[in-house]
N, C-alpha and C positions, 0 to 999 in steps of 0.2 A: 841533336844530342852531342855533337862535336865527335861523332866520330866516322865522319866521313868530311873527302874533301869538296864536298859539294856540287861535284859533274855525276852525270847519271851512267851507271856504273854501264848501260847497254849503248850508247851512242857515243859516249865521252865527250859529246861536244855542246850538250846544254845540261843548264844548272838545272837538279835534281829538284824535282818537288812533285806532291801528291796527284797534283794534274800532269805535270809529264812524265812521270815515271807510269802512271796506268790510263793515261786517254792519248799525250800529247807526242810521246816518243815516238820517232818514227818506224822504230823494229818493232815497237808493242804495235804499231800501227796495224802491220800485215797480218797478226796475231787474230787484231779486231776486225779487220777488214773479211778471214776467215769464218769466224765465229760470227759475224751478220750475217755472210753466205748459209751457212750453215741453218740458224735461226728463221733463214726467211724459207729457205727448202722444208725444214721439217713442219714450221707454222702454218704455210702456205699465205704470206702476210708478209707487208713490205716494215721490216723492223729497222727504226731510226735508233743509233747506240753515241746518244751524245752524253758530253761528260757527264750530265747531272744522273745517267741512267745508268753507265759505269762506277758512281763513286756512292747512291743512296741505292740504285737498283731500279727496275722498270716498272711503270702502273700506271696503269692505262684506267682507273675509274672502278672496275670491278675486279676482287683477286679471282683468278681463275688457275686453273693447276700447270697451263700454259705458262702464265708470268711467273708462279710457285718455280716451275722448272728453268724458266731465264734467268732468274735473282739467284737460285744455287748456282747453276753454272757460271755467273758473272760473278758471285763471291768464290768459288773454286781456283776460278780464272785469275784471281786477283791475289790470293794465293800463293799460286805457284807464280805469277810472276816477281812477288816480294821475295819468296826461298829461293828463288833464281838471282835474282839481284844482291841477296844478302851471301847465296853461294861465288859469283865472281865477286865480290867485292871482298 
């Protein structure tokens, strides 16, 4: 939209876009790399969070109220990471 100078507002050192501001950044990294821990502790189940599961949400074949509760927290998550990005920026 031009109003931004195109580096991502949390590394400053790559060019901001949709896949690295919420898969590819390396601080959002630790964010995600938590939130899998977490996911795979409470599901009891080894959870893959690649982009395509971060940016449309996860589904595995059947909705169950398991993936219901991954897709809110991954759109929550993605959330506060924008209000965070648009608050330093």
């Amino acid at each position: 939209m031009g109003k931004s100078n195109g580096q991502c507002h949390f590394c400053k050192n790559e060019i901001e876009s949709l896949m690295h501001l919420f898969y590819r950044c390396h601080k959002i990294k630790h964010v995600l790399d938590e939130l899998k821990h977490i996911f795979n502790s409470i599901f009891e189940k080894n959870i893959v969070l690649v982009e395509e599961n971060l940016i449309i949400g996860v589904y595995e074949g059947e909705i169950t109220e398991d993936l219901l509760l991954m897709n809110l927290v991954i759109c929550i998550l993605k959330w506060v990471i924008w209000k965070t990005r648009n608050y330093i920026k």
